[in-house]
N, CA and C of each residue as an Amber inpcrd file, in Angstrom:
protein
   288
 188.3960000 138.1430000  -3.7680000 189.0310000 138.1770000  -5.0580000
 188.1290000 137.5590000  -6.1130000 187.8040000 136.4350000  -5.9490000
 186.8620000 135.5490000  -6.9860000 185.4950000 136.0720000  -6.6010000
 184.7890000 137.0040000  -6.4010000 183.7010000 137.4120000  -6.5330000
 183.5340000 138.9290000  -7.0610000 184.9560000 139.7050000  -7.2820000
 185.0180000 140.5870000  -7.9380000 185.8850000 140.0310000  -9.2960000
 185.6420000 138.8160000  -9.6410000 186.0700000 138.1470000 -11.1070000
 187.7020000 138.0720000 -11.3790000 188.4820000 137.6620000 -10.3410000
 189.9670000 137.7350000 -10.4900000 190.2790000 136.3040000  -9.8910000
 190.6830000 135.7410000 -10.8870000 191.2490000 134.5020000 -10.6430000
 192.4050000 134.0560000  -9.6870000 192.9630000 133.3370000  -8.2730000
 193.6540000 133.3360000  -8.4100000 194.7730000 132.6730000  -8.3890000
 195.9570000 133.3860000  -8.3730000 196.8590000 131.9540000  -8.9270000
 197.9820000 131.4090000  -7.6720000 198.8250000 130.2610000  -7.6110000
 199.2880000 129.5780000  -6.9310000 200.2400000 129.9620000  -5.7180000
 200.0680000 132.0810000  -6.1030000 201.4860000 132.4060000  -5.1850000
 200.1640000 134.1630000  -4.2040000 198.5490000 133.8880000  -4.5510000
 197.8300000 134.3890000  -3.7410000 197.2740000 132.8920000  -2.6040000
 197.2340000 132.1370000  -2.9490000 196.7200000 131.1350000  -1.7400000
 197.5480000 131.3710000  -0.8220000 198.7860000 131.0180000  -0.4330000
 199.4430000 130.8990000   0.6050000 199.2020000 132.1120000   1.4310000
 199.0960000 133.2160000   1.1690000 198.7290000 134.6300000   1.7270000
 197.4060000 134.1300000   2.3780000 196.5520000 133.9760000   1.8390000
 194.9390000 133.6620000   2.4810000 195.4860000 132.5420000   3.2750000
 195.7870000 131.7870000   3.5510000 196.2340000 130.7650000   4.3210000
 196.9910000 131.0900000   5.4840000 198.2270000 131.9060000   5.4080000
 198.7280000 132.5120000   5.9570000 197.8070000 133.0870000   6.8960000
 196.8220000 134.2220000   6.5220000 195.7480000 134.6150000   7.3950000
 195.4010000 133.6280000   8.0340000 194.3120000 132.8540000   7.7000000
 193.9490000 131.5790000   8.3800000 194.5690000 131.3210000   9.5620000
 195.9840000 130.7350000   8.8080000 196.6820000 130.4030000  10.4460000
 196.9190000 131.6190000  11.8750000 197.3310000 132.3610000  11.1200000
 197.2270000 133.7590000  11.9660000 195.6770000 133.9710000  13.2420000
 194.9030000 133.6900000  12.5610000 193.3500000 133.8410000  13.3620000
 193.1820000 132.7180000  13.6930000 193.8230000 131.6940000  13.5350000
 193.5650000 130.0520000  14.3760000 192.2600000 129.6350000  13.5120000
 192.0710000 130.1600000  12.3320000 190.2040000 129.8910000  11.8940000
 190.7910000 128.6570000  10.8360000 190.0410000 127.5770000  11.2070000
 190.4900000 126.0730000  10.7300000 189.4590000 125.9690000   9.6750000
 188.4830000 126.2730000   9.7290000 187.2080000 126.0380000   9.1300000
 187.3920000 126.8900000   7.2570000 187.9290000 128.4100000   7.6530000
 188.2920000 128.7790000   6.5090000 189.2170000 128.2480000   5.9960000
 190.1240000 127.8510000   6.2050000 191.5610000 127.5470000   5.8760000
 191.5720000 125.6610000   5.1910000 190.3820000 125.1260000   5.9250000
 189.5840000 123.6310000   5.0390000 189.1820000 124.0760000   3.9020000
 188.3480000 124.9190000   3.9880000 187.8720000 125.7630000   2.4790000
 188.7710000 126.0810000   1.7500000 189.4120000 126.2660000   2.2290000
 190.6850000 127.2610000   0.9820000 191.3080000 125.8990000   0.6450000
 191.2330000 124.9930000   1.4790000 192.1070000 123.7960000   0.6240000
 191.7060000 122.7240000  -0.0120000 189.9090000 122.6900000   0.3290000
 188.9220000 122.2380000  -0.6110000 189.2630000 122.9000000  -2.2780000
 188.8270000 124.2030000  -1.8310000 189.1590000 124.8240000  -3.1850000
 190.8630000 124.6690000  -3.6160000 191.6520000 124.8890000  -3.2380000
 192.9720000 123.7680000  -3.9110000 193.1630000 122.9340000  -4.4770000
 192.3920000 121.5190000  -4.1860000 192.1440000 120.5290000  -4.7250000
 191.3930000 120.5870000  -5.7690000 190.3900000 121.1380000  -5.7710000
 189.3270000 121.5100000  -7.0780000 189.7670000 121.7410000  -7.9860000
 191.1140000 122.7260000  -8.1990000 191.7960000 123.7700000  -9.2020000
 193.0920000 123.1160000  -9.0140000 193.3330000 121.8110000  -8.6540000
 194.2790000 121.4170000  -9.6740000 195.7740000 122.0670000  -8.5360000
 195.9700000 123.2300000  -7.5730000 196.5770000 123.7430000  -6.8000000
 197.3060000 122.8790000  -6.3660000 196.8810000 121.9580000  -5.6130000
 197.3200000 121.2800000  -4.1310000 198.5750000 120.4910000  -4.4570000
 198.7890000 120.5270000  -5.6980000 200.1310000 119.6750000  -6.0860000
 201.0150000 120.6000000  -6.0330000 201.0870000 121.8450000  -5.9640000
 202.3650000 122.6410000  -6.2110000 202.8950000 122.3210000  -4.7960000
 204.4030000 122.1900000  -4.6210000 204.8790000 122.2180000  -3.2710000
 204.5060000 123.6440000  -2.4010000 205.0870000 124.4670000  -3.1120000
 204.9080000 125.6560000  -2.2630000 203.3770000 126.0430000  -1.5570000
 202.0980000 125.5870000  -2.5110000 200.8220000 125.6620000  -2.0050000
 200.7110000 124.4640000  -0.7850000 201.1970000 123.7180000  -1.1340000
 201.0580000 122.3820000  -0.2280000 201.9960000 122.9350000   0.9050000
 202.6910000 123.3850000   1.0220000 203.7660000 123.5300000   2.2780000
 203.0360000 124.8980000   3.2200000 202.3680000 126.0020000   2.4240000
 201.2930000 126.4260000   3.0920000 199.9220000 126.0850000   3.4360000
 199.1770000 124.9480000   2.6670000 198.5140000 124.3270000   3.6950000
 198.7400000 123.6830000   4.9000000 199.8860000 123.1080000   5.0040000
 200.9420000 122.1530000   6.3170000 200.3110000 123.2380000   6.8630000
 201.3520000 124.0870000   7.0370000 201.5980000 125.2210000   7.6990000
 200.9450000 125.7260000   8.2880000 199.1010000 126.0820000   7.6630000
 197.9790000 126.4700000   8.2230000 197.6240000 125.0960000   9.0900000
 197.3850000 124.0980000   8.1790000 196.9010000 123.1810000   9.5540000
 197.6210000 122.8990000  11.0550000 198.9780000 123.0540000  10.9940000
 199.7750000 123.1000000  11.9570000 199.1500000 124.0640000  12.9490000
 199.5770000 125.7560000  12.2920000 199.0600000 126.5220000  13.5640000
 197.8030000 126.6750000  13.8030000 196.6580000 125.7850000  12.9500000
 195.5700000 125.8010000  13.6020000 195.1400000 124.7860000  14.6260000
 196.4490000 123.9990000  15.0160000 196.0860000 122.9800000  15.7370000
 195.7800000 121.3400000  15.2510000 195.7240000 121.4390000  14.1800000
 194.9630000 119.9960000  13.3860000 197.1090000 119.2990000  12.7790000
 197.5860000 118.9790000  13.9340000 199.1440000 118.8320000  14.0470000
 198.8920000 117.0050000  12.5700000 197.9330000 116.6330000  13.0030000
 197.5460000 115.5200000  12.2300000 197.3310000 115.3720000  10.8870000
 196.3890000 116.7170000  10.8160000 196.5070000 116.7720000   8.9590000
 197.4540000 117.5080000   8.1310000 198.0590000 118.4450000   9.2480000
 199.4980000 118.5880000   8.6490000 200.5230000 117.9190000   8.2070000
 201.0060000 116.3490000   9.3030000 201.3350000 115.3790000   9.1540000
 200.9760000 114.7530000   7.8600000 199.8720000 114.4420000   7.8700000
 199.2610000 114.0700000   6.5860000 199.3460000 114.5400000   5.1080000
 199.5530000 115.5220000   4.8390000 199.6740000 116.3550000   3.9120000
 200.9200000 116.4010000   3.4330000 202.1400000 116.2610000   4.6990000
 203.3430000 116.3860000   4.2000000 203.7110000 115.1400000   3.4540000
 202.9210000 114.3220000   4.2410000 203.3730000 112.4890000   3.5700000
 203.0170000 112.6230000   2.1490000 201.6790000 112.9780000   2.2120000
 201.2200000 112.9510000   0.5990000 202.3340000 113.7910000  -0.4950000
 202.8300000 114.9810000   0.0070000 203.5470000 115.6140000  -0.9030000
 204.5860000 114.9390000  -1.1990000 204.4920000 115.1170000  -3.2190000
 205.5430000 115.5080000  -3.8920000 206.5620000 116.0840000  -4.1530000
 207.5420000 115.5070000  -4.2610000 209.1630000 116.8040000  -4.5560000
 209.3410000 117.5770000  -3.2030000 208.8460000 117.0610000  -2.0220000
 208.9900000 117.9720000  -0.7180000 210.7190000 118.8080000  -0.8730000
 210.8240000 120.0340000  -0.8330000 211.9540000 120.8200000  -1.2020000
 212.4820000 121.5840000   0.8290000 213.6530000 121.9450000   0.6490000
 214.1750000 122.4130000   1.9400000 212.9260000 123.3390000   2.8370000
 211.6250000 124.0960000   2.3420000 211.0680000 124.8260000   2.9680000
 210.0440000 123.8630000   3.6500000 209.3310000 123.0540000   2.9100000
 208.9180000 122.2770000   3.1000000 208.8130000 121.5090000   4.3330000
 210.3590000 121.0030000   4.1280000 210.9100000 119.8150000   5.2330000
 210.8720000 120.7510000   6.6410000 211.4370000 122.1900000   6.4910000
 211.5450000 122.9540000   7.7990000 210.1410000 123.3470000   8.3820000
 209.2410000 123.3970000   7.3510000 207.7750000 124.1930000   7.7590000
 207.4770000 122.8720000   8.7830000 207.4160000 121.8340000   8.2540000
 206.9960000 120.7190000   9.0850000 207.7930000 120.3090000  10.2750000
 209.2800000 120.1330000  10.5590000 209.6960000 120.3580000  11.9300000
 209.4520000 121.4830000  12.7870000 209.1640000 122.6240000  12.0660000
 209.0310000 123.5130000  12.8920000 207.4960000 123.5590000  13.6140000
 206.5760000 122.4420000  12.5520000 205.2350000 122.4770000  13.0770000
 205.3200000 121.7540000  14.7330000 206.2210000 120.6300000  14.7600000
 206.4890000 119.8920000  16.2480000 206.7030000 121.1710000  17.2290000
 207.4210000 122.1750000  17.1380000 207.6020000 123.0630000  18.0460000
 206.4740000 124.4170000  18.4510000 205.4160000 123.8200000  17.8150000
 204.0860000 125.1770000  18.2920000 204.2090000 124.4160000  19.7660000
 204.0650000 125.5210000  20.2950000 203.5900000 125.2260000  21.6150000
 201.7780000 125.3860000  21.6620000 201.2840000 124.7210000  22.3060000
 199.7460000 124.5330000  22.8490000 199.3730000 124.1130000  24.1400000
 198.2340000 125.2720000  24.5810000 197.5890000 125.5950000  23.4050000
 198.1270000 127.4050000  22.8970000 197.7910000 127.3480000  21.7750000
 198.3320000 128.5670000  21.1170000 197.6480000 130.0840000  21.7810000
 196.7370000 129.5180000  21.6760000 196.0230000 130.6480000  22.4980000
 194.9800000 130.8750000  23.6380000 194.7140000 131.4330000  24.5400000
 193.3180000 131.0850000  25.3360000 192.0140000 131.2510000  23.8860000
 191.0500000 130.4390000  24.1700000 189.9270000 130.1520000  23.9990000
 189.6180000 129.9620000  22.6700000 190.5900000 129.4320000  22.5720000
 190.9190000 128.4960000  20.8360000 190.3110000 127.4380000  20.5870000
């Protein structure tokens, strides 16, 4: 998106993230939340409740934890994304 000059905004992250968790790829999904922080993002709940979310099913159960503490105004999706992170089973996949 940002290399064909389209900015984007707070309700395309969670989609790329979404991916992320989907492919277990932790490494992109740090990036995407590097760049969050940069742009001011990482405060919206809803962006923040899809980073949880990615770090959860990528395994990193810790910085999900983490993330939720830090959040602001945590709202009902929020609170569920994160109990529901206790119930991934692992490991999620062979050769993860």
């Amino acid at each position: 998106m940002m290399q064909n000059g389209l900015k984007p905004d707070k309700f395309a992250f969670p989609f790329a993230l979404k991916s992320c968790a989907g492919l277990s790829n932790l490494l992109v999904g740090k990036s995407i939340h590097q760049h969050l922080i940069q742009t001011g993002f990482d405060s919206d709940v809803l962006v923040a409740t899809a980073v949880m979310d990615m770090y959860a099913k990528c395994g990193s159960l810790d910085l999900a934890r983490k993330l939720f503490d830090q959040t602001q105004g945590k709202d009902v999706v929020c609170w569920s994304a994160m109990i529901a992170s206790y119930g991934i089973p692992w490991p999620r996949n062979a050769g993860d």
